[in-house]
C-alpha positions in Angstrom: 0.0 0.0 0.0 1.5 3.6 -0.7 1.9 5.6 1.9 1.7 9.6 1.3 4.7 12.4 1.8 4.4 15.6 2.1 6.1 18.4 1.2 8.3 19.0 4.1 9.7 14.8 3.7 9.6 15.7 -0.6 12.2 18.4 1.2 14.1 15.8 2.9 14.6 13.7 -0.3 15.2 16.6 -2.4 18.6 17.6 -0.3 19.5 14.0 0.1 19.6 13.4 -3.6 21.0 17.2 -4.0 24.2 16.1 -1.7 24.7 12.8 -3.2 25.1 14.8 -6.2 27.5 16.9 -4.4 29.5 14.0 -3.5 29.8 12.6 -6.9 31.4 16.1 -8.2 33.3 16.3 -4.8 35.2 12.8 -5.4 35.5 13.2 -9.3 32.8 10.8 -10.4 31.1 13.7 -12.3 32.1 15.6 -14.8 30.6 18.1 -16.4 26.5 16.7 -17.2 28.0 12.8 -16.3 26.3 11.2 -13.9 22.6 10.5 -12.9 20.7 10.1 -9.8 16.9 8.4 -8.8 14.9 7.4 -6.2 11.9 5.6 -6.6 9.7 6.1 -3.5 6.4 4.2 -2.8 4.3 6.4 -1.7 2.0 9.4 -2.9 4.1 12.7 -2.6 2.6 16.2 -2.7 4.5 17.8 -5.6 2.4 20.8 -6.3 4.1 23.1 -3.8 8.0 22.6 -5.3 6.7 21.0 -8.7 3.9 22.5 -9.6 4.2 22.1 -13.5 2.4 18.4 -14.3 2.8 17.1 -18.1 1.8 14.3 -19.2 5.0 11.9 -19.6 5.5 8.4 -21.7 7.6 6.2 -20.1 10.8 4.3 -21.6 9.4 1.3 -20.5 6.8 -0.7 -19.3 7.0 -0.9 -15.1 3.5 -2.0 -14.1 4.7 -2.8 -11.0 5.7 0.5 -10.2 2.0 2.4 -10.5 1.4 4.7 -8.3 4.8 5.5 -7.0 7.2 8.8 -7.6 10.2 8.8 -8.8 12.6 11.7 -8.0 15.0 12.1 -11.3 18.0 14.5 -12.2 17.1 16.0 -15.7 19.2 14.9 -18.9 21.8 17.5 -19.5 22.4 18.8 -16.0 25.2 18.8 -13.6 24.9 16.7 -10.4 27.0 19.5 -9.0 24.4 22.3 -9.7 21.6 20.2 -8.2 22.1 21.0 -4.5 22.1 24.9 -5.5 19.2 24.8 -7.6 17.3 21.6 -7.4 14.2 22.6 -9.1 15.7 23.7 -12.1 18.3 20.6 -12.0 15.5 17.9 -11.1 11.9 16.2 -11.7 9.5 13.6 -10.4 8.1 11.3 -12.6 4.5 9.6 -11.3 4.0 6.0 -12.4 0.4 5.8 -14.0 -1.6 2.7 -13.7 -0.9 1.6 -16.3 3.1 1.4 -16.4 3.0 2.6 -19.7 2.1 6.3 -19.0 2.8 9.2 -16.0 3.1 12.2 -15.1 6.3 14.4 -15.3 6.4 17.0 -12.7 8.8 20.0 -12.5 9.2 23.7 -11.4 9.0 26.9 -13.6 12.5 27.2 -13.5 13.4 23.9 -15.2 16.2 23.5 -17.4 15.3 20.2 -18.9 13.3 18.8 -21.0 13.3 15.3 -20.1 14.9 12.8 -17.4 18.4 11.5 -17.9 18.7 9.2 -21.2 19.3 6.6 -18.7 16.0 6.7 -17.4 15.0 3.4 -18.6 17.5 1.6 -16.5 16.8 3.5 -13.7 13.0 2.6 -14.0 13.3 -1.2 -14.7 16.3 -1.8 -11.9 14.1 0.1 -9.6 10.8 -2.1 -10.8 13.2 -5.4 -10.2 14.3 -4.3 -6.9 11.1 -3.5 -5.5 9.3 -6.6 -6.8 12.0 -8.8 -5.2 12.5 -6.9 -2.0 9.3 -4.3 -1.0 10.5 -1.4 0.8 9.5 1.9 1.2 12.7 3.5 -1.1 15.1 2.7 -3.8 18.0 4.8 -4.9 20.5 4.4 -7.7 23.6 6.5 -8.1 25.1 6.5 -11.9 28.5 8.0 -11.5 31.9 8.3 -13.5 34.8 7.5 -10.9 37.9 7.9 -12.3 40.6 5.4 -11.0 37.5 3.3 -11.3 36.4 3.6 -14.9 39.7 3.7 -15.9 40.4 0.1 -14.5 37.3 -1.3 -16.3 39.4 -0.1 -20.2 42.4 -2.8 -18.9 41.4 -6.3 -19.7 42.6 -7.8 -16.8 39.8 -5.6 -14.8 36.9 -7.0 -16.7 35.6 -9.8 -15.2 33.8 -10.2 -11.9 35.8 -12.3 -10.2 39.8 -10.4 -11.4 38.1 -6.9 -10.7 36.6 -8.3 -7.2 39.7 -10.0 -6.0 42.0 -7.2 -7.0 40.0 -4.5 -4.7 39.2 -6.0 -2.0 42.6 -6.7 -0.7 43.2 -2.9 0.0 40.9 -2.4 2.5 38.6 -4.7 5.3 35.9 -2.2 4.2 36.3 -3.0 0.9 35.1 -6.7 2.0 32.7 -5.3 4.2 31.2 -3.4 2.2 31.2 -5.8 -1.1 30.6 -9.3 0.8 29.4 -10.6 -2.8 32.0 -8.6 -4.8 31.5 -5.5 -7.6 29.9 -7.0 -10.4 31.4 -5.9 -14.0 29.2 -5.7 -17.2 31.0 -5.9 -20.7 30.9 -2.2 -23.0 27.0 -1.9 -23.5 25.6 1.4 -25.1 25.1 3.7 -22.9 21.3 4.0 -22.6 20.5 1.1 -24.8 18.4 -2.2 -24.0 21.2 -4.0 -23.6 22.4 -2.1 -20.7 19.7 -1.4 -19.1 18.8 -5.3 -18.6 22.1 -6.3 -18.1 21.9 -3.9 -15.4 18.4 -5.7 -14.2 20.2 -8.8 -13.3 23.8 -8.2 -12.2 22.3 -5.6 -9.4 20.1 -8.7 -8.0 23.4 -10.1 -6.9 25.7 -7.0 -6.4 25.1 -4.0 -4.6 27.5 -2.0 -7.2 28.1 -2.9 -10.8 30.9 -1.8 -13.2 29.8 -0.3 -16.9 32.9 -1.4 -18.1 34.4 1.7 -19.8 31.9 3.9 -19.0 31.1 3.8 -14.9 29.2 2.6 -12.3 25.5 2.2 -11.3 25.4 1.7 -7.0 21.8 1.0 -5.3 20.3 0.6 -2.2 17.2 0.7 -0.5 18.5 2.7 2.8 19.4 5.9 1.0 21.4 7.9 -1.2 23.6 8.6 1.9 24.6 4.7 1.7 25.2 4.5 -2.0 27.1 7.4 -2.2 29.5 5.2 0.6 29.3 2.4 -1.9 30.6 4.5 -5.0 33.0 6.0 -2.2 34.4 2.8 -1.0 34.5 0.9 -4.5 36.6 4.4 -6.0 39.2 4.2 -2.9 39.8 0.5 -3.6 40.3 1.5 -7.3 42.7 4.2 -6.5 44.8 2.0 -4.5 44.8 -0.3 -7.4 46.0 1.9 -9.5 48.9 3.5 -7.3 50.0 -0.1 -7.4 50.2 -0.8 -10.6 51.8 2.7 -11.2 54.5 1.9 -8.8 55.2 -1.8 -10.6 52.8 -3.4 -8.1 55.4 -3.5 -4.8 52.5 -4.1 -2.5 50.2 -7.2 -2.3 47.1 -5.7 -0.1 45.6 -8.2 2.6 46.6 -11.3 2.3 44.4 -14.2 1.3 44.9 -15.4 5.4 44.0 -11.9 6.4 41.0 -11.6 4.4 39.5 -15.3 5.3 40.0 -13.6 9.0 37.5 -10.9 8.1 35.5 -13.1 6.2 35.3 -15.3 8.9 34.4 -12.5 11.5 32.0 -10.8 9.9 30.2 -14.1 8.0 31.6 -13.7 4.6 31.0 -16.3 2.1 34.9 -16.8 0.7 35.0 -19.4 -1.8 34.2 -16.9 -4.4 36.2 -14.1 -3.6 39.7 -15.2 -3.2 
């Protein structure tokens, strides 16, 4: 059942998604208009007092199972950075009609886009997934462009699950932590194609953070922006240390195999996989 929001918790969600934005310019993961950001909440939200411009809005695809519910969106074109200055001409909400076909697009006067990001359709469809496996009252994806990160995913030794997973998380216990199941890595797709976006569908069933190899990273979760912007955060530090390494003619080895199975074994890690 939906539950409603009102304007002062819209406010709440609008600086969340502003500072995750923030964050993404902060660390490097957005340059210039790269970068996109959603969150699909379940619930009725009174938009007319921030967004009170309502237009009709076709969907990219088909999400029945997401009728009823609002998605906040950054607009296609904008920078995450400017969002937190002047969300309403930076970002929209998009209303699910009942059909999961069709909505409603919402925005202020001062909007400076016409549309939602031209990633919209993997946005919608890995928020649809999520929610019909795991009901909760939020979803939010971060798209972002982290550099050390991205750039790992152009080297073929980097493109594969299972190298890119074992080389990062011997840097850091957090790294483990964070990634029990690993970072999941998708081959070259076009950005905002089908491919992508249901490629996208299935590896984020099983990690928390995927790869775009050679083009980013899409991070979700369903406590917050504040925890996938820690995700993105975590996954980019890793990367960095990878690439010092290699840099320097690989001198260090990280965590040992021994020292990660500790971790794993204290914090009830599933190893077989990892190293």
């Amino acid at each position: 059942m939906l539950q409603t929001l009102n304007r002062f918790e819209l406010d709440d969600w609008i600086t969340s998604l502003a500072e995750a934005g923030w964050r993404m310019a902060e660390i490097g993961a957005s340059e210039g208009a790269a970068g996109n950001l959603s969150a699909c909440l379940n619930a009725q939200v009174e938009l007319a007092p921030r967004l009170p411009i309502c237009k009709p809005y076709s969907l990219p695809v088909a999400v029945p199972a997401l009728a009823g519910m609002t998605v906040l969106v950054s607009g296609s074109g904008r920078r995450l950075r400017e969002i937190k200055q002047a969300p309403y001409e930076n970002l929209g909400a998009v209303v699910v009609g009942p059909d999961g076909l069709n909505g409603w697009l919402h925005t202020a006067a001062c909007c400076l886009f016409v549309r939602p990001t031209s990633e919209f359709n993997s946005h919608l469809m890995v928020h649809q997934d999520q929610m019909q496996r795991a009901p909760s009252p939020s979803h939010v994806l971060i798209h972002a462009q982290p550099f050390h990160l991205t750039y790992l995913s152009h080297l073929e030794a980097y493109q594969d699950t299972t190298s890119l997973s074992r080389q990062l998380i011997r840097w850091q216990p957090e790294t483990l932590i964070n990634f029990p199941q690993g970072i999941g890595v998708l081959p070259f797709q076009m950005p905002g194609s089908e491919a992508l976006m249901a490629a996208s569908v299935t590896a984020l069933r099983d990690y928390a953070l995927i790869v775009w190899s050679k083009h980013g990273v899409m991070a979700r979760s369903a406590s917050g922006f504040e925890h996938a912007v820690d995700l993105v955060e975590y996954a980019e530090t890793a990367a960095r240390y990878e690439v010092y390494n290699l840099v320097l003619g690989n001198p260090a080895t990280g965590l040992t195999p021994d020292e990660l199975g500790q971790i794993a074994s204290a914090f009830g890690i599933p190893q077989q996989h990892l190293f």
